[in-house]
C-alpha positions as a printed Julia matrix, in Angstrom:
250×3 Matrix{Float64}:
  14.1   -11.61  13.28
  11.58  -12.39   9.92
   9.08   -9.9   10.62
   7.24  -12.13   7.59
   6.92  -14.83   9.46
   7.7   -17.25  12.11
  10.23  -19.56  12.4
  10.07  -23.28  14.03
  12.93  -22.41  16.48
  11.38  -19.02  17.28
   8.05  -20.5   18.65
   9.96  -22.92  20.89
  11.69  -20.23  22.38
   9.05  -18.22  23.13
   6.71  -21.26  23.9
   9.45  -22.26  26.55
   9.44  -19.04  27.87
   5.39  -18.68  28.51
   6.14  -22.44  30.52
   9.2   -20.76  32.51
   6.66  -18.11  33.04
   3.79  -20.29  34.0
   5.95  -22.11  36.73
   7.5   -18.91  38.27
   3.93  -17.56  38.2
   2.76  -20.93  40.13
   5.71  -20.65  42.92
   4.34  -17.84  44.1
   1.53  -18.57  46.68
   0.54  -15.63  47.68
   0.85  -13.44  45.45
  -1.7   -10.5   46.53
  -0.45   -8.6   49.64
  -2.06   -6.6   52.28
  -0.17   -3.42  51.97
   0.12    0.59  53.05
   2.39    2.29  50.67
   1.6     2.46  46.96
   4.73    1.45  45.29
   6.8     4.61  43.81
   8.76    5.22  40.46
  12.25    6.21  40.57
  13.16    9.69  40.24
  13.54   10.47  36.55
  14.8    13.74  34.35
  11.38   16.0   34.05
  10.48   17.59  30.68
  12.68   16.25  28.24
  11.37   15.34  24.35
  12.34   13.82  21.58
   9.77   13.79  17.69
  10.38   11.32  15.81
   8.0     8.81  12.96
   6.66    6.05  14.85
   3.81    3.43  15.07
   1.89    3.58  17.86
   0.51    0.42  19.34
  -2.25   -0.28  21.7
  -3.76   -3.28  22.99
  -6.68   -3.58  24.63
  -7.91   -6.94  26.79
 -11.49   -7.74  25.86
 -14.18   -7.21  28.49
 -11.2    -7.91  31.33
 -13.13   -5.21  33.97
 -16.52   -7.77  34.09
 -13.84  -10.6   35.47
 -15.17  -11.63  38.87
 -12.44  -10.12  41.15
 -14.2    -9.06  43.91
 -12.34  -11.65  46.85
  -9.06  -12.3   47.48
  -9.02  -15.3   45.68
 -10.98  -13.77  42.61
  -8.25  -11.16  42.54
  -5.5   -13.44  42.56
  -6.73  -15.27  39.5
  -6.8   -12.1   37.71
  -3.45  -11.47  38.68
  -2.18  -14.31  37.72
  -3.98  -14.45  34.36
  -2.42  -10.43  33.92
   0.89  -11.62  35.35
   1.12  -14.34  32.61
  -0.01  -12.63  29.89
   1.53   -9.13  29.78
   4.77  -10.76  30.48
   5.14  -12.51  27.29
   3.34   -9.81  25.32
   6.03   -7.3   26.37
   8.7    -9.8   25.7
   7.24  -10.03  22.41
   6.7    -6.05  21.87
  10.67   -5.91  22.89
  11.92   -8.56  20.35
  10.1    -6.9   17.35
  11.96   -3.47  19.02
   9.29   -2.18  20.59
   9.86    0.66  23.59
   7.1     0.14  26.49
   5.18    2.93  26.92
   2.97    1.59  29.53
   0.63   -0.96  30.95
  -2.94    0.36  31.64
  -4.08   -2.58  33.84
  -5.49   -4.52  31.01
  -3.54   -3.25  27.97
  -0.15   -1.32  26.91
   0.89    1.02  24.58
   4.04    0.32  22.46
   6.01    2.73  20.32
   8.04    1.22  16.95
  10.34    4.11  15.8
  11.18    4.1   12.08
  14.74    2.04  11.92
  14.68    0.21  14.79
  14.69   -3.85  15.19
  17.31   -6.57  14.34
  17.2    -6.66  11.51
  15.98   -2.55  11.36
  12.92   -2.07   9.85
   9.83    0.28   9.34
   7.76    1.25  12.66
   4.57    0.11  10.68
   5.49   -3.26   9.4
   7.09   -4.49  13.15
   4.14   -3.02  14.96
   2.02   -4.98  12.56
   4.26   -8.24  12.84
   4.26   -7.96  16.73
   0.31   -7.77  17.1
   0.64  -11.15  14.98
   3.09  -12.87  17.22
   1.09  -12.07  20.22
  -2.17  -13.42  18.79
   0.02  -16.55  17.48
   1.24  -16.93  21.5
  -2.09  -16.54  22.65
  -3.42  -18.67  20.71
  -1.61  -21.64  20.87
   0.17  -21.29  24.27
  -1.68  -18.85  26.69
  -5.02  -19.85  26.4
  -4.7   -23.35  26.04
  -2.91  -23.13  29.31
  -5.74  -21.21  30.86
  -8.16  -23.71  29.68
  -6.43  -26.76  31.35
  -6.48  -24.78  34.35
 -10.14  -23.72  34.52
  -9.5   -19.84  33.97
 -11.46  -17.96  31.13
  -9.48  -17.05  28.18
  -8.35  -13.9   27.28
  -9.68  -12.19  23.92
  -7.39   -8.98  22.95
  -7.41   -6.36  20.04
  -4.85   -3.42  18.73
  -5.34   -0.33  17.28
  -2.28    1.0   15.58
  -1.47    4.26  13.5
   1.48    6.11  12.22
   3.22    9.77  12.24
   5.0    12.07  14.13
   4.92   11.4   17.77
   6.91   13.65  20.12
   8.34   11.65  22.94
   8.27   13.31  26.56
   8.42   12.72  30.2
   6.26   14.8   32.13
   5.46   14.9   36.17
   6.97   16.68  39.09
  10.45   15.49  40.63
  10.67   12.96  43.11
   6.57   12.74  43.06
   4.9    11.52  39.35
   6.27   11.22  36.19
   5.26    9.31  33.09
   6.49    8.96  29.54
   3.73   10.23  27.19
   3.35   10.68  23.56
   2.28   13.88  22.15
   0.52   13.79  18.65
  -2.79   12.6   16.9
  -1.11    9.64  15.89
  -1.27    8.44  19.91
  -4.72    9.84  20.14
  -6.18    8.21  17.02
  -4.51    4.9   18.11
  -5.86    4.91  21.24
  -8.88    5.67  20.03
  -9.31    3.06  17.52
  -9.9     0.36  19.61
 -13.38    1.79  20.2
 -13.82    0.84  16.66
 -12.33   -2.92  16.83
 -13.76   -5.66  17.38
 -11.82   -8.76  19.64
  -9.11  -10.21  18.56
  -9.24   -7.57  15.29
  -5.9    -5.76  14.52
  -7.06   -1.98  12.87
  -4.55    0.08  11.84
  -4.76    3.92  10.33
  -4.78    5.01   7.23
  -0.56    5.68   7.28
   0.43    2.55   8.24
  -1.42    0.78   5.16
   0.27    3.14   3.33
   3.48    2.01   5.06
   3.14   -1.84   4.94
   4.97   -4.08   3.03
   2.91   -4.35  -0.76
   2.35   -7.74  -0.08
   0.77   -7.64   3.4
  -2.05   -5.41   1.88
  -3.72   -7.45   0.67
  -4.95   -8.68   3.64
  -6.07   -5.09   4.82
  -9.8    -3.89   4.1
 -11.5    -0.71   4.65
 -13.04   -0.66   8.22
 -14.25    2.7    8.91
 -14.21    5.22   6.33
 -15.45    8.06   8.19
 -13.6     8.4   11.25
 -14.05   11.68  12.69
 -10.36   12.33  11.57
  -9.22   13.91   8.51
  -6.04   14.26   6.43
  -5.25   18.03   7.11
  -3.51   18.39   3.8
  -6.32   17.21   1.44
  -9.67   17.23   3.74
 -10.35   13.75   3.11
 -11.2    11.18   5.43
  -8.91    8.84   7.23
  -9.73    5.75   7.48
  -9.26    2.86   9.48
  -8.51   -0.73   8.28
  -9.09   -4.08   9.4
  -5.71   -6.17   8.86
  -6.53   -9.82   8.82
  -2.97  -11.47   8.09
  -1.96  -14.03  10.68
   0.75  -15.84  11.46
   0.94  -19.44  10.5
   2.69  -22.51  12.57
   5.96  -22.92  11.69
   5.48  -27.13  12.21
């Protein structure tokens, strides 16, 4: 993996796999069902943590909730626009070694430990390189595909930050349980994206810090006063807009 950039034979993998997607996807004719039982989680180990540095990253689909969705055959658009679309964004939060936190319905939340990836690498700088991949597949596979078949295209942003995060998985036994991230960095992540615009990556004031010299200087201050501080000096923390895409490999 060159978190940098893009390679030709990259892109035709993943473009092949958004097609593979696309005609699985298709196959399936019905693919909303009348049901009676919400679907249930397998039973998992209950209040166990781990802290570790990490980037946080959240996506968030544009305006997805005003989507007309209100028949059956409204709803299975949207599912099949969702369907299409998460499943190559988590295949592309996994290759930059990204751990799935969740999907929200119309975004997820990734986590990028410090050290992880092949080759290993900083939690800031793959977060930052995945948000560009999945723009770059959006862009020039995804939506183009949803054009051709009549289906509005889907406009996305992130809102990433970095710290300590402590890992856990909370619930009750063979009812509920979810992984969730304790820490401000989560929190100020999440809430960032109140603060981007579509299609805008904005990232915390840590992972500038954190990002490869040369990728800075495509960063610029966003949001100086956040309603966050650093507790050690007082000071603000800001938020920055990171404008560095990804460029065709052909």
């Amino acid at each position: 993996m060159d978190y940098s950039r893009l390679t030709l034979a990259h892109w035709n993998a993943q473009r092949s796999r958004i097609l593979n997607s696309v005609e699985r996807i298709i196959e399936r004719v019905e693919a909303v069902k009348t049901g009676r039982v919400v679907p249930t989680d397998t039973d998992l180990e209950i209040g166990v943590g781990r802290r570790l540095r990490m980037a946080v990253l959240f996506l968030d689909i544009c305006s997805f909730s005003t989507r007309p969705s209100e028949d059956s055959n409204e709803q299975e658009l949207v599912l099949r626009t969702l369907n299409l679309f998460f499943t190559e964004m988590i295949r592309i939060a996994e290759e930059y070694g990204g751990a799935i936190e969740k999907n929200t319905g119309d975004g997820l939340m990734v986590y990028f430990e410090d050290g992880g990836g092949d080759p290993p690498e900083g939690g800031c700088t793959r977060a930052v390189a995945s948000a560009m991949s999945m723009f770059f597949a959006s862009y020039y596979a995804i939506n183009p595909l949803l054009n051709q078949a009549s289906l509005p295209l889907v406009s996305f942003r992130f809102g990433i930050d970095y710290g300590w995060v402590t890992i856990a998985r909370v619930g009750a036994a063979r009812r509920h349980s979810s992984l969730v991230a304790v820490g401000t960095t989560a929190n100020v992540a999440n809430k960032m994206l109140g603060f981007a615009e579509p299609n805008e990556i904005l990232i915390g004031g840590n992972v500038f810090t954190n990002l490869p010299p040369a990728w800075r200087q495509y960063c610029s201050l966003r949001v100086a006063n956040t309603g966050w501080t650093y507790r050690l000096t007082g000071l603000p923390y800001p938020f920055h807009s990171f404008s560095g895409r990804f460029i065709p490999p052909w």
